[in-house]
C-alpha positions as semicolon CSV with decimal commas, in nm:
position;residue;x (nm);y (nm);z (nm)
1;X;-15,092;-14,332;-14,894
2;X;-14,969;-14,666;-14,977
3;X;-14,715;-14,734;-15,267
4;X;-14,718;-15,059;-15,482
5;X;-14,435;-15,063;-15,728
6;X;-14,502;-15,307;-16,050
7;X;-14,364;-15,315;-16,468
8;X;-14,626;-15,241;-16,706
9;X;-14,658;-15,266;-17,060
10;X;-14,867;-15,082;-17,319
11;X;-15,151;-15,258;-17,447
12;X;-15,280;-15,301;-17,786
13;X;-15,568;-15,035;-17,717
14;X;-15,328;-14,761;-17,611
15;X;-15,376;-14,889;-17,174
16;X;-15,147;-14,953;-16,926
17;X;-15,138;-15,274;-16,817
18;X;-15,276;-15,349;-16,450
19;X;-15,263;-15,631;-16,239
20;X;-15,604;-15,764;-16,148
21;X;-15,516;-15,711;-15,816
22;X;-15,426;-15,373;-15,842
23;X;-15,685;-15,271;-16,028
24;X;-15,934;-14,990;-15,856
25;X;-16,165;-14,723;-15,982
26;X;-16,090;-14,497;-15,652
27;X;-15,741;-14,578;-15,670
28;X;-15,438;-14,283;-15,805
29;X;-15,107;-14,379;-16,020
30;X;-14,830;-14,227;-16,075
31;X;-14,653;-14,352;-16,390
32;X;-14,311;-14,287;-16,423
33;X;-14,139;-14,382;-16,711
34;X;-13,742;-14,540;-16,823
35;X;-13,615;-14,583;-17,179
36;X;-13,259;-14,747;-17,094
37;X;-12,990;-14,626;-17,263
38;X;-13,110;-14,288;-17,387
39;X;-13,007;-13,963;-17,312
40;X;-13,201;-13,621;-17,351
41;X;-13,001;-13,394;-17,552
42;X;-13,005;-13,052;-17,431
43;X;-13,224;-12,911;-17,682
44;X;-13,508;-13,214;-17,583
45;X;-13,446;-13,080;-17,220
46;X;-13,564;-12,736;-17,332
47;X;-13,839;-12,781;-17,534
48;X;-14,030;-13,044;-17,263
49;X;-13,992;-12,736;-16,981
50;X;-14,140;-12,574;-17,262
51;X;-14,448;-12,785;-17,336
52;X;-14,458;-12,855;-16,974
53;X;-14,507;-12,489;-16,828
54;X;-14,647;-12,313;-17,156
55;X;-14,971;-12,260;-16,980
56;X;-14,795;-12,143;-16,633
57;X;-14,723;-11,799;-16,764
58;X;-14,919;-11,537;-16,583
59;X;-15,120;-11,334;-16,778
60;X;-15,106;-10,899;-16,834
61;X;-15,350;-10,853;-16,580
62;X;-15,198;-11,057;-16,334
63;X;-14,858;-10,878;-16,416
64;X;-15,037;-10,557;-16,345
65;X;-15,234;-10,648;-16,044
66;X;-14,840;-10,757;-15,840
67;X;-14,664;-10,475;-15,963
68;X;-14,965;-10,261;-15,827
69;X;-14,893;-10,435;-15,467
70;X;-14,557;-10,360;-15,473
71;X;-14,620;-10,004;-15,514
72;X;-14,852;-9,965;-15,193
């Protein structure tokens, strides 16, 4: 996979911006982010992981279904 590296901004509409020649239906981005000169506090740590994983909890079943193979 190739890697291009450019600055963005956000448009009016809510886009990134993309260079022309950049610019490709087929093609994947990563966006990554950097507000200079802020820092996370602690608690903002906490509650992203939170919002992050909420849905990565398994579910009763699931619980049941492991702790079933464990006791074979």
């Amino acid at each position: 996979m190739h890697e291009i590296v450019f600055d963005s901004k956000l448009l009016k509409d809510g886009h990134l911006y993309c260079p022309k020649e950049y610019a490709n239906k087929e093609a994947h981005y990563k966006v990554i982010v950097s507000i200079p000169e802020y820092y996370a506090t602690d608690t903002e740590l906490e509650l992203a992981a939170v919002h992050d994983s909420k849905g990565d909890y398994l579910t009763k079943s699931e619980i049941e279904y492991y702790l079933k193979l464990d006791n074979k």
